[in-house]
Every structure is written in C-alpha cells, then in structure tokens.
C-alpha positions in Angstrom: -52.4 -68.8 -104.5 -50.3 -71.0 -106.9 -51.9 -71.3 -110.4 -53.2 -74.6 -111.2 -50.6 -76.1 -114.3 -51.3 -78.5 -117.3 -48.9 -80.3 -117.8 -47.8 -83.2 -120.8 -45.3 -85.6 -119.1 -43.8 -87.4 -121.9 -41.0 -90.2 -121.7 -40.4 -93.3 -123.8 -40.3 -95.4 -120.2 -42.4 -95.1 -117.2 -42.0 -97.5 -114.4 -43.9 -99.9 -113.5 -44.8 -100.4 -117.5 -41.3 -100.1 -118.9 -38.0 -99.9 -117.6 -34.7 -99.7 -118.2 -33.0 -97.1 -116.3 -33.6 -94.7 -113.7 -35.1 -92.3 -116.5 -38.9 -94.6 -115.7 -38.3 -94.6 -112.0 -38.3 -90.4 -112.2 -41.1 -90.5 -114.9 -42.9 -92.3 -112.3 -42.3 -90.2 -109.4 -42.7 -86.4 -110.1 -45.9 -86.8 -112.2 -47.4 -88.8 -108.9 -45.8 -85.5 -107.0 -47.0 -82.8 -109.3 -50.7 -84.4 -109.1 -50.8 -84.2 -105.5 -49.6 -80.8 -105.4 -53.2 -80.7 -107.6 -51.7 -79.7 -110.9 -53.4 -81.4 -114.3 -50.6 -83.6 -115.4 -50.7 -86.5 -117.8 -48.3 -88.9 -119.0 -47.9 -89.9 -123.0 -45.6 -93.3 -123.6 -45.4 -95.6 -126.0 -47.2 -98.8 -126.1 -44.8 -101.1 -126.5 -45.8 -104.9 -126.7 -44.3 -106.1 -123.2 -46.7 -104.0 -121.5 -49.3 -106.1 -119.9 -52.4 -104.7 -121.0 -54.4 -106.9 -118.3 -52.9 -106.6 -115.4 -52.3 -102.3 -115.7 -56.2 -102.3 -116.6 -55.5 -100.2 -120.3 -58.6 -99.1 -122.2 -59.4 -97.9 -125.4 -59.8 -94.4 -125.8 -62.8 -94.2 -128.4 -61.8 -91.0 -129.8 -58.3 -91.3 -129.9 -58.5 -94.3 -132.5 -56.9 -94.8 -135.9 -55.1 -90.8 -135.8 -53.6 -90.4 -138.7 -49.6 -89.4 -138.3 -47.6 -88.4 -141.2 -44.4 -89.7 -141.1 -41.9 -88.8 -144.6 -44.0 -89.6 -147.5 -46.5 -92.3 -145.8 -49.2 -91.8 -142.8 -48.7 -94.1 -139.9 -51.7 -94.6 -138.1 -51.9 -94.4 -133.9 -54.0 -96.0 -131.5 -54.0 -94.7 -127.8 -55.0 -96.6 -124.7 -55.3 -95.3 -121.0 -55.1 -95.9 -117.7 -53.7 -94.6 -114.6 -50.5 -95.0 -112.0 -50.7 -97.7 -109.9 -52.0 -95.5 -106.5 -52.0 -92.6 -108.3 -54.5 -90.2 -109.9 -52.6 -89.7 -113.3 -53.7 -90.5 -116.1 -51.8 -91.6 -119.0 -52.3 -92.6 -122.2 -50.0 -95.8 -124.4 -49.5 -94.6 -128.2 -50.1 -97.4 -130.3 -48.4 -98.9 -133.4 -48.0 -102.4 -134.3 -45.0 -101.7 -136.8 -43.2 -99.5 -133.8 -43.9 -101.0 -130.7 -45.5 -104.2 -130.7 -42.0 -106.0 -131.0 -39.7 -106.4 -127.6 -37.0 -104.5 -126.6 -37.7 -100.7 -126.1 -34.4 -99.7 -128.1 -32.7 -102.6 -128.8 -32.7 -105.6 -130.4 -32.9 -108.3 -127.5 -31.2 -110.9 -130.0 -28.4 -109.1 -131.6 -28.1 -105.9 -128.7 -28.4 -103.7 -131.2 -30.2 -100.5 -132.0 -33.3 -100.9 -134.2 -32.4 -99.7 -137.3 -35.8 -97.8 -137.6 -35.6 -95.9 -134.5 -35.5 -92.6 -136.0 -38.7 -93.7 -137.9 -40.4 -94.9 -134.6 -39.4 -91.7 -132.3 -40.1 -89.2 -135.4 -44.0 -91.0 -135.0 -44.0 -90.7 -131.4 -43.3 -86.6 -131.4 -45.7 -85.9 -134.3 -48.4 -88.6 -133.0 -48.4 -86.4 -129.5 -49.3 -83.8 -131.2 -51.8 -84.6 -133.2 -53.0 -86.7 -130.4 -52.9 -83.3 -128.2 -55.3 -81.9 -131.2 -57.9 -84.5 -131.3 -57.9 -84.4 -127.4 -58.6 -80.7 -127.4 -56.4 -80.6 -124.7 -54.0 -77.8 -124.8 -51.1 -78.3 -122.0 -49.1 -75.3 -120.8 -45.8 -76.8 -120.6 -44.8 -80.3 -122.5 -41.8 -81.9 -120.3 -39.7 -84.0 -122.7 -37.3 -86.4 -121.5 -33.8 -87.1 -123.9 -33.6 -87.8 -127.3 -36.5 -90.2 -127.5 -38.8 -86.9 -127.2 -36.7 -84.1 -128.2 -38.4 -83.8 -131.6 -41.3 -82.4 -129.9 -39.8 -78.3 -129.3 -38.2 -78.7 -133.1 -41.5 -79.7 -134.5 -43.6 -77.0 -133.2 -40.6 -74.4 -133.8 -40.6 -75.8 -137.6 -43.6 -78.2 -138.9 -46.7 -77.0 -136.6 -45.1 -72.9 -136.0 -48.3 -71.6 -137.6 -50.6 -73.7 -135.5 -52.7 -71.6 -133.5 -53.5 -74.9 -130.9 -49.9 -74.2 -129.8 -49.2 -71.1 -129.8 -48.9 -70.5 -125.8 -47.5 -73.8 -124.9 -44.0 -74.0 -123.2 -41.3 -77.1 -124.4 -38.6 -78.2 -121.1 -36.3 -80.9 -122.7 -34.9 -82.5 -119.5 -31.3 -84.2 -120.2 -31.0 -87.5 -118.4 -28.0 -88.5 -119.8 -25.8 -86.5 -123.0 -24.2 -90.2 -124.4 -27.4 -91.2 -125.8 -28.4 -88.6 -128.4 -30.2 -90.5 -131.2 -28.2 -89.4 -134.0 -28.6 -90.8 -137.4 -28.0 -90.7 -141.3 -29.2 -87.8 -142.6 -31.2 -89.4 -145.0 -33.7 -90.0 -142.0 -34.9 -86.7 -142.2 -36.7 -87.3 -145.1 -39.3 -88.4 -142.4 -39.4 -85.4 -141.0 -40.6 -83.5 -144.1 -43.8 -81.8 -145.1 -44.4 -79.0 -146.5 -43.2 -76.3 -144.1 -39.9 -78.0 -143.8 -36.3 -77.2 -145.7 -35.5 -79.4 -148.3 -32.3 -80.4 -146.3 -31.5 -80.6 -142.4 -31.1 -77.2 -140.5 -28.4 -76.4 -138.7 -30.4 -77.4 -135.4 -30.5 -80.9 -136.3 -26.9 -81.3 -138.5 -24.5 -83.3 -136.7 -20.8 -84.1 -138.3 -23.1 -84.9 -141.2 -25.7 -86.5 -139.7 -29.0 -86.0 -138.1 -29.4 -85.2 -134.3 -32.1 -85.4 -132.7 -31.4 -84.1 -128.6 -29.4 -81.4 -130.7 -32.5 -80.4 -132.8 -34.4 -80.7 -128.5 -31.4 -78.5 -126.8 -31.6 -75.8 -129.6 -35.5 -75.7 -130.1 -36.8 -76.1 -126.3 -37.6 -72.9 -124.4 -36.0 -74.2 -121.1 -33.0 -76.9 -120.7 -33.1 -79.4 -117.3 -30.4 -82.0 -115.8 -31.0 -83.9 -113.4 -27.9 -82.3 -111.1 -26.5 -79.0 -111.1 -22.7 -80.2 -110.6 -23.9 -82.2 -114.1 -25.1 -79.0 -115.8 -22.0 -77.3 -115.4 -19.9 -80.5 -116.8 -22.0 -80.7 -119.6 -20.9 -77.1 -121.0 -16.7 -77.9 -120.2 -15.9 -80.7 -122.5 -16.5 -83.4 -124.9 -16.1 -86.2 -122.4 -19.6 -84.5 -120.6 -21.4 -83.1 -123.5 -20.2 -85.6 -126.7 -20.2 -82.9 -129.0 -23.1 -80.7 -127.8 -20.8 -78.9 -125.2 -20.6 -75.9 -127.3 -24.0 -75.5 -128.1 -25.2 -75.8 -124.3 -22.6 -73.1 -123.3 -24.2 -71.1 -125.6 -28.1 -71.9 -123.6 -26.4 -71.9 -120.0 -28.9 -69.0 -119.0 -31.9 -71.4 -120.3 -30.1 -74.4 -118.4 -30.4 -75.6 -114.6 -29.6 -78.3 -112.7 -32.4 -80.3 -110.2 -31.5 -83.3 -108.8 -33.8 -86.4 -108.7 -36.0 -87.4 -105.8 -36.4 -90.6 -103.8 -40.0 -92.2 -103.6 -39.5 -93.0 -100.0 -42.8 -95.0 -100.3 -41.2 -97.5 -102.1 -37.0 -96.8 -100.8 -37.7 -96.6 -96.8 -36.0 -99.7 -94.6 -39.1 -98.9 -91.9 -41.9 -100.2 -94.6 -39.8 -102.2 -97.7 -42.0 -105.3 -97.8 -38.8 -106.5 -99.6 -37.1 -106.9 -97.1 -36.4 -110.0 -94.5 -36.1 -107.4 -91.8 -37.1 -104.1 -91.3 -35.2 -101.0 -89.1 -34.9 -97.7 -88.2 -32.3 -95.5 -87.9 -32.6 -95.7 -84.1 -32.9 -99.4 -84.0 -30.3 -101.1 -86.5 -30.7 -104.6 -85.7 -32.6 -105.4 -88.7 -29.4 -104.3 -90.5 -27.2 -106.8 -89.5 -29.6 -109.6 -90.0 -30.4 -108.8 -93.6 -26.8 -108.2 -93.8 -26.6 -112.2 -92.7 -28.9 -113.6 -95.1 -27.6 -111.7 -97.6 -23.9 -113.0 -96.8 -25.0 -116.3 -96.4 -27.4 -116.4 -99.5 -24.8 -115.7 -101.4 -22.4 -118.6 -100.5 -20.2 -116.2 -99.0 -19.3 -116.6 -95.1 -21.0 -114.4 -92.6 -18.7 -112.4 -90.2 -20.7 -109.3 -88.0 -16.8 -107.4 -88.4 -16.4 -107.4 -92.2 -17.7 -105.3 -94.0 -19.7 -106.1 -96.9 -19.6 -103.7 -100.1 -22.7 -103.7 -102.7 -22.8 -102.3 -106.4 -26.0 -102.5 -108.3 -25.7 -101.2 -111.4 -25.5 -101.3 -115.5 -22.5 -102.9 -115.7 -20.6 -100.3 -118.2 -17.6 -98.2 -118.8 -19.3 -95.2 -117.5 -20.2 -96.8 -114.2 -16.5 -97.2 -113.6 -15.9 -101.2 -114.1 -12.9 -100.4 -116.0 -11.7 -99.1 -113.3 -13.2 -101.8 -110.8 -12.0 -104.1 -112.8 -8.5 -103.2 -113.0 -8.5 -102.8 -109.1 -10.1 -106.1 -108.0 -7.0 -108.2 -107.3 -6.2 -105.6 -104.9 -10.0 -104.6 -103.4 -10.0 -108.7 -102.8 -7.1 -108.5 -100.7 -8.8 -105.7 -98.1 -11.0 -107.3 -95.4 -13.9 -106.9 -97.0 -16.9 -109.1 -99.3 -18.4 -107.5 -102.1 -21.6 -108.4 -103.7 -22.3 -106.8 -107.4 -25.9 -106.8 -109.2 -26.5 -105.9 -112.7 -25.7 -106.2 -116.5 -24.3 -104.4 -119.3 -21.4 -105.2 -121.7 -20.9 -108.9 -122.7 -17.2 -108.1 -122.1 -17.3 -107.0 -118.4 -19.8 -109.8 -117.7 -17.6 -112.9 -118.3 -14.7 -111.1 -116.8 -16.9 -110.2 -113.3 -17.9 -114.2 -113.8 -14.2 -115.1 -114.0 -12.9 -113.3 -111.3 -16.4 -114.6 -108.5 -14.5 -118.5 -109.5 -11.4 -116.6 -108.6 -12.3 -115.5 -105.3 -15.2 -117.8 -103.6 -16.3 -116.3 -100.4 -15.1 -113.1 -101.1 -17.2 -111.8 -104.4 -20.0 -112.5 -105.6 -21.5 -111.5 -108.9 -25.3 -111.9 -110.2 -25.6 -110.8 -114.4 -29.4 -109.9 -114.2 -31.8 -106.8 -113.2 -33.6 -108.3 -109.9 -35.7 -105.6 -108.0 -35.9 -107.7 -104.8 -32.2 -108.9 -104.4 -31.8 -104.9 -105.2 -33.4 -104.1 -102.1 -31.7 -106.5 -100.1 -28.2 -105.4 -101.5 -29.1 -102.0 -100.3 -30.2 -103.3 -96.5 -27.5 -105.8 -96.5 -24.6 -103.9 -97.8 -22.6 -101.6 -95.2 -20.9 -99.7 -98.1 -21.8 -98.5 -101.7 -19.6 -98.4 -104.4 -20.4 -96.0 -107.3 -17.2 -94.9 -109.0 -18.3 -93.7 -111.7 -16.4 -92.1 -115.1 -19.8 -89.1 -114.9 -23.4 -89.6 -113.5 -25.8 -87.3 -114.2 -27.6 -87.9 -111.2 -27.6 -91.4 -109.7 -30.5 -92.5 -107.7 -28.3 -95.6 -105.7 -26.3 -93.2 -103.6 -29.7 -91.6 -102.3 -31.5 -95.1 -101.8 -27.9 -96.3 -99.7 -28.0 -93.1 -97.5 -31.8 -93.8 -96.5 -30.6 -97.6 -95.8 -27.8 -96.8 -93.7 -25.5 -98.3 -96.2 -22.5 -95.5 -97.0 -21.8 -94.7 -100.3 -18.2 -94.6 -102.0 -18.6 -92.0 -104.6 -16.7 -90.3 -107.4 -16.6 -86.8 -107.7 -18.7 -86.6 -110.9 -22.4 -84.7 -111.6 -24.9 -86.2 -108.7 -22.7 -88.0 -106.7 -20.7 -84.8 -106.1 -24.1 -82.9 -105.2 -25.4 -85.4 -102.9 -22.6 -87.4 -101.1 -20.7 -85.1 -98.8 -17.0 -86.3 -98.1 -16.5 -87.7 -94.1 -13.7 -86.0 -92.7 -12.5 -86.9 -89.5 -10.5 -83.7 -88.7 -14.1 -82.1 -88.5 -16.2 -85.2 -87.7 -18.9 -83.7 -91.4 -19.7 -85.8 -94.0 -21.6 -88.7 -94.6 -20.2 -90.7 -97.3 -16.2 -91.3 -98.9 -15.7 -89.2 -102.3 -12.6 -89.7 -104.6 -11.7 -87.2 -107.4 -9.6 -89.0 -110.0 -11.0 -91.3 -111.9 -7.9 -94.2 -111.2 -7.5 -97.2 -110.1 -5.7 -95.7 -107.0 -8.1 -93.4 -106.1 -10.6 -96.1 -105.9 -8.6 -98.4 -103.7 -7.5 -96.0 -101.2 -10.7 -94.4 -100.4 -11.9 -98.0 -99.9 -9.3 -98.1 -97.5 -10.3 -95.5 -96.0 -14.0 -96.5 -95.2 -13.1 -99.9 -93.5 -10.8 -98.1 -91.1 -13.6 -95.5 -90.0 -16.1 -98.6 -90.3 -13.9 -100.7 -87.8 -14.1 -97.3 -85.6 -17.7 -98.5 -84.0 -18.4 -94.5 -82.9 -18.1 -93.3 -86.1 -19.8 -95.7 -88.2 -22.6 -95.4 -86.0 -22.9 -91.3 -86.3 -22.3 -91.6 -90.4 -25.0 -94.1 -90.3 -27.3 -91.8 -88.5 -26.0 -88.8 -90.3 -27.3 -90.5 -93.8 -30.4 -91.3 -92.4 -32.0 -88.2 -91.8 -31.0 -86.9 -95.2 -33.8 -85.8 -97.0 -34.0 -86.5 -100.7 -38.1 -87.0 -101.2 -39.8 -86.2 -104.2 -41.9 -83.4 -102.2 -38.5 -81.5 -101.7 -37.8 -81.7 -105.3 -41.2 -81.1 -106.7 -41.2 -77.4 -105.3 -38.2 -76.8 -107.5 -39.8 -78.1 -110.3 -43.1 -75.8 -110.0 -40.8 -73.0 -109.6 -38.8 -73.6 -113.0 -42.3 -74.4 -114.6 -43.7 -71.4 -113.5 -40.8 -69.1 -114.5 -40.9 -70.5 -117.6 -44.9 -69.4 -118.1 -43.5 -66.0 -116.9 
C-alpha cells in the first residue's frame, strides 16, 4: 500500500480566491485530487486584500500570529488565516501582510499596469515567512510543490539561509514551471533582502542573471526535481532562447531532474452534461443543446444566426504569445471565409483598440468583448463549433482540453500542450480530433482554418470529430497518478 504524503502546495494564486491565469485553476484542482487520493496536503497563498474574507469563511490562526520574518536588514511581521476549498477537505492557510498584500492587484499596478516595484521584497517575505510559518506549525511536509518565480526562493533558501536547519533536513523542493517568460528578475541590489548571516556577501551564481538577480533561476538550480506542465514544453524549454529566455542552458544541464505532466480538467466544473452555466445542456450523444447555445450566443452578440456557419471562439489573454499578431495580421482575410468569430479576453492596450476597430469594421461577422467573464466563457465554449489557439508557445493550455469536452474543435499550433493534446484530423486515415498548424505565419493560420470549414460543412465527419473529442479523457484523476508517482520517486 501507497504511503500516505505531506505535502506544502504553495502558489501566489489559487482559484476561487485569486486569479489570473490558469496557474490558480491547477492550484485548485490537484490539491482537491491529491486529498481524495487521502494524502495530507495543504495550500500556503498570500493574503492579498481582494480576497473576501467573509464570504471564503477565513479565521485566525492563534498561533500563527505576528511571526516574525526577516527580510534584509528589517523584520516583517506575518499573520496567517485559514480556511478550506470550497467542497474540499484542504486546508489552507492566507499569509498576511498589510505593506505586501493588502493593496490590489496581485503583480501589477491596476492603475499604471506595471510591476510593483517591491515585488522582490514582497516574494522574498512570502518564501522565508513559509518557512518559518512551517516551524511554528511544527508541521514538517515531505515534499514542498512550488509554482514559478513567485515561490522559487523556497529550494534556494533551504540550500543557502536555513541548510543547517535540522526541521528540514528530509524535506524534498519540486519547482513546477508554468510558464519560463515570467521569471522575476531584478537589480541586484535586491539581494540585500535576502541576506543573513549564512549568506555571501554578493549573489551566487544560482541567482546572477546578465547582472541581475533571478529568482526561477536561483528555483531551477536549487530544487531537487524540475516539473512543466507538458512534456512537448519540457523539451522546448532546453532548445532555445525563444522557449527558455535565457535559462535554456541551465535546464539542459537538469533535463534528467526535468519532466513534463500535462494539466488536468476539473470536469466538475468543465462538463456540458452538468455546467449550470449554461442555457442548455448536452451530451455527446444528444447535441441539440449545442446548436441552441450556439443561437443565443450568435444572437447575443448582435451577430446573425445561421445553423450552416460556423462560429469560431478565442478566449484568451490577449498577447503576443497567444498569437494575435498573427490573428491580427490575418483578419481581413479570416473575415472573408464563411465563418463568425467571437473573441473573449484582455491583454495589451495595443491589440485591444485594434480587435475594437476591426468588430466596427466587420458587424455581424466579429465580435470582440475586452474583459475576463467566467460565464460568457462557458458559453463561448458550448456555443462555439471551432477553437482558435494559435499560439507563438504554450506551456500547456487548459482551453483546448475544456473545447474537446464541449464538442467545440480546436485549431491549434504545434507548440508545448497543444502539440500533446490536440491530435491532427486527417482524412486520408479518418484519426485526429482537432486541426494543428506548424509555422507560426499568417498563412498557416488561414489555411488550416480553411481546412476545418470544409470538413465542418462535411456533416459525417463533423459529427465523428465531435464524438471523437468527447470521450477524451483529460480529468484531474488521470493526471494525479502521475503526480504521486514523480512525488514518490523523488522521496526515493
């Protein structure tokens, strides 16, 4: 029998407290898996000052108040609150500081979109106050699962500041790598809040960066196991700077300490048979739901609704890296196919008034919404017939695997999850489930568009691709067995 684990989740978002990617949707999900698989997991976040202390029930943790956290040359002081998952049994705790997290915006400045300029200084007391946290707890984890650069101080802290503290001797750091563009690199004279007395005078080479400080560097080098979130991802990673931004080198070197596991669907919440989200419900063997959402979503839209064209859905941040150069530079031409395409999301300023220039340009064909809107998300997916994700990389993507479950195909680029979960239709040998694209052009995009009407205007097919994508199987049970298995090699 199995060994029961301890395990320290820790992520600077967990949905449904704070959220801005995908990265709180997972954080979510696998600690919900792990504890029914009966392991002793538990979640440390941040308690940052949008959380709604009220309605998610957080209590004071008596012993867990005013732990003092050095940070540089001063001591910080944390306060931790608890509470649980919504329909979950795990527990986790908020860490508390007015001067770090009380203000809004996780990362950014809301007002200006612009890092904080103390994020160092509030990440730096996030690491060290987990693990004095962990102390005063006496709570000692097996394995501590950080989560990018927000948390990868945590492996270079007990390899440096805490290395001759017995309390962690036997614990085991996995850094998972969400995403390699976002490293939190900074001046160098930030390390100065690092310091204590078991530290260098100056950076080590484990944090150094082109003469800076950075931190997922200082993670990648110091954790004893590396994890992305696809494997086709954590082979990219180690080719080139336009995967690894710099750190390509240094993961080539840890490719035996790095794997690949792709991210799970929480089919309670993703599942067109129970989405309370939705106008209409279906199955995969009764689609008629389907083309009534796709109505009202036509329709609701100001767009005109015709059962034989085929609507196309994007939700996404609205960014270079999700391909809306590209999408950009091909509209003129996507608006002339037989087709209506519906876009959700935001991102940079620049793609947003050109998306809203270009819906006034084409009325009843496109239509764009600039906000993050869960509900019109769901619909989007149950409405839509096709999925655009052409992205320049993704290290997983979680939109291709919630389309496949709604019936609603994706058109993918060859790139890190997308290449691992959408199989190419091909209709030579009637496999495949999806339409996949290799260079990242304009062209490319447009053609295998193209492509995806004609089979869609091909009733037959449509219907087995829809089926086919279906019964796919991406839930969080599947991928939760993979994670026990690295976890436990790892305490091997």
């Amino acid at each position: 029998m199995r060994k029961t684990l301890k395990i320290l989740y820790i992520s600077s978002e967990v949905s449904p407290f704070a959220k801005t990617g995908g990265l709180a949707d997972v954080s979510e999900s696998l600690p919900k898996e792990l504890k029914e698989s009966a392991h002793d997991i538990r979640i440390f976040m941040p308690k940052y000052g949008s959380i709604n202390e009220r309605k998610f029930v957080l209590r004071e943790v008596i012993r867990l108040k005013d732990i003092q956290v050095p940070v540089g040359n001063k001591v910080a002081v944390a306060n931790v609150k608890s509470s649980f998952l919504p329909q979950a049994k795990v527990q986790i705790y908020f860490i508390g500081n007015k001067e770090y997290f009380s203000r809004t915006g996780y990362y950014v400045d809301p007002k200006t979109n612009k890092d904080w300029k103390d994020n160092a200084e509030r990440f730096i007391f996030l690491c060290r106050a987990t693990l004095e946290i962990l102390k005063k707890l006496h709570w000692q984890p097996d394995i501590i699962h950080c989560n990018d650069w927000q948390t990868a101080l945590i492996p270079y802290l007990l390899k440096t500041v805490y290395q001759n503290d017995k309390f962690f001797k036997d614990i085991k750091t996995l850094l998972s790598l969400h995403n390699l563009s976002f490293q939190g690199i900074f001046e160098k004279k930030e390390f100065a809040l690092l310091a204590s007395s078991q530290d260098v005078s100056k950076p080590d080479s484990s944090l150094e960066f082109f003469g800076k400080i950075n931190f997922l560097k200082a993670g990648i080098i110091n954790a004893d196991f590396l994890h992305t979130v696809s494997k086709r991802y954590a082979k990219e990673v180690q080719q080139s700077d336009e995967y690894g931004f710099g750190l390509q080198d240094i993961l080539k070197k840890k490719s035996k300490k790095l794997t690949g596991i792709i991210n799970g669907v929480d089919y309670s919440i993703w599942n067109p048979e129970t989405d309370k989200l939705l106008p209409n419900t279906y199955s995969r063997k009764d689609l008629k739901g389907k083309m009534e959402n796709k109505r009202l979503l036509v329709e609701s839209h100001g767009l005109i609704f015709k059962e034989n064209i085929p609507v196309l859905g994007t939700i996404s941040r609205i960014t270079e890296q999700k391909g809306f150069d590209i999408i950009i530079k091909s509209i003129d031409k996507i608006m002339r196919l037989d087709l209506q395409y519906i876009i959700l999301g935001t991102g940079e300023i620049k793609y947003h008034k050109l998306l809203e220039k270009l819906a006034k340009k084409y009325p009843g064909k496109l239509a764009v919404n600039i906000k993050f809107d869960d509900e019109l998300a769901h619909q989007i997916e149950a409405g839509a017939d096709m999925f655009l994700m052409p992205s320049k990389f993704e290290p997983c993507g979680l939109n291709q695997l919630y389309s496949l479950k709604y019936g609603t195909i994706p058109i993918v680029r060859a790139t890190g999850g997308l290449a691992d979960t959408v199989k190419n239709f091909s209709q030579e040998t009637g496999r495949g489930y999806g339409f996949v694209f290799e260079e990242y052009s304009s062209a490319a995009l447009i053609s295998t568009i193209e492509k995806a009407i004609a089979v869609y205007h091909n009733d037959k097919l449509w219907k087995k691709l829809i089926e086919r994508a279906m019964k796919l199987d991406f839930s969080w049970q599947v991928v939760t067995e993979k994670y026990l298995n690295l976890y436990n090699s790892l305490l091997s």
